[in-house]
C-alpha positions in Angstrom: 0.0 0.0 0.0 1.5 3.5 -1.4 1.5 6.8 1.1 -1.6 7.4 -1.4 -3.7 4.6 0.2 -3.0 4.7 3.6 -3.6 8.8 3.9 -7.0 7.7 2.0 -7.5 4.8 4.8 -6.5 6.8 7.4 -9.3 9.6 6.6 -11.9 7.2 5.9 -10.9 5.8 9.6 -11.2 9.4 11.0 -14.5 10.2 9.5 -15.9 6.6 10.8 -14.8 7.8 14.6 -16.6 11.3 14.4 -19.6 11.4 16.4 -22.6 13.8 16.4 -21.4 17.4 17.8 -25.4 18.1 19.4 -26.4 21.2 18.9 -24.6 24.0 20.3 -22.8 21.7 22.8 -19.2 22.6 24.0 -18.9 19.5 25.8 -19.9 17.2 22.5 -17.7 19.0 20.3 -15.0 18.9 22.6 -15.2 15.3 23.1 -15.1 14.4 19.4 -12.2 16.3 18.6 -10.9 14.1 21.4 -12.0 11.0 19.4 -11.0 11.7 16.4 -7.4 12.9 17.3 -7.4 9.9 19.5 -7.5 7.7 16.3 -5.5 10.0 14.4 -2.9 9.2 17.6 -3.3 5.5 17.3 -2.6 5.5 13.5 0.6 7.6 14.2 1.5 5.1 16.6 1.0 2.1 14.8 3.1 4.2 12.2 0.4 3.4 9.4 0.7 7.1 8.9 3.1 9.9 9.7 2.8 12.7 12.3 2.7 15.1 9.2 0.8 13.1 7.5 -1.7 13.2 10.0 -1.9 17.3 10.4 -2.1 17.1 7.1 -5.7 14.7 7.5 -6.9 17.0 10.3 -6.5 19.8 7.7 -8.8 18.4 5.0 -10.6 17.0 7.5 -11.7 20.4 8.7 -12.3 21.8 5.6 -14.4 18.9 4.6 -16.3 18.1 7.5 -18.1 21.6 9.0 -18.9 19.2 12.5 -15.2 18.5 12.4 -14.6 22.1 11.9 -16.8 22.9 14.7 -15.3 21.0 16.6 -11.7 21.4 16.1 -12.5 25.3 16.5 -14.1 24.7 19.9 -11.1 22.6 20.9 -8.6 25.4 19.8 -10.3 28.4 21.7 -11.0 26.2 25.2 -7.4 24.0 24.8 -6.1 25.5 28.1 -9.4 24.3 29.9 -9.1 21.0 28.8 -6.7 18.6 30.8 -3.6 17.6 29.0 -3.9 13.9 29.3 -6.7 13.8 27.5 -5.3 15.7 24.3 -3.5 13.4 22.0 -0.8 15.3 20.9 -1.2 15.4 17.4 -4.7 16.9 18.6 -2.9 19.1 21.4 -0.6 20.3 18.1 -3.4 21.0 15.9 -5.1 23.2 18.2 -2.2 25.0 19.3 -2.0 25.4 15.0 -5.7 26.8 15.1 -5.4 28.8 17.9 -2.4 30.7 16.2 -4.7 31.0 13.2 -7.1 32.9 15.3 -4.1 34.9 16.6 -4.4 33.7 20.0 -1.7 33.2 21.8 -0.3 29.1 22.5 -0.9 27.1 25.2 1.9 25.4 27.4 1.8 21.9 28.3 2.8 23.5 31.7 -0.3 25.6 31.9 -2.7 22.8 31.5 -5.4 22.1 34.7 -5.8 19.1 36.6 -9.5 19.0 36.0 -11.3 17.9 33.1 -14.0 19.1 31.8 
């Protein structure tokens, strides 16, 4: 299988993990940013794709998927809420990505609470 197939595997794995966002809920789209960076994660680690590779996925991803986008974009602007052990962190580094997009300023792995929410 060519880098070709396994980027086009690995996206059709993401969009199979994505769950329903609710309406308006920070909490839902929170959590399926979680899931889907989770997977993103796993493939990473079972090096079927590359950490690249995978921004790269999270990229189309967004622009394809307006949940995702949602999503990723609630992520982004509450990341220093969230705890840190529950961020993947090809997720944690795509948010930090967004959040510079927005012009906000990065957030530390230092700076992360205890709490979850």
């Amino acid at each position: 299988m060519d880098e070709a197939d396994k980027s086009l595997a690995a996206y059709e794995e993401l969009t199979k993990v994505m769950p329903s966002i609710g309406f308006l809920s920070r909490k839902k789209r929170i959590i399926a940013f979680l899931k889907v960076t989770k997977k993103a994660q796993e493939l990473i680690d079972k090096q079927e794709i590359s950490e690249d590779n995978a921004q790269f996925l999270l990229s189309i991803f967004t622009k394809k998927t307006a949940d995702f986008q949602k999503s990723a974009m609630m992520a982004a602007m509450h990341l220093a809420s969230v705890n840190r052990k529950l961020v993947p962190d090809v997720g944690f580094k795509y948010a930090n990505q967004m959040r510079a997009n927005l012009q906000m300023l990065p957030v530390d792995d230092q700076d992360q609470p205890e709490s979850s929410d």
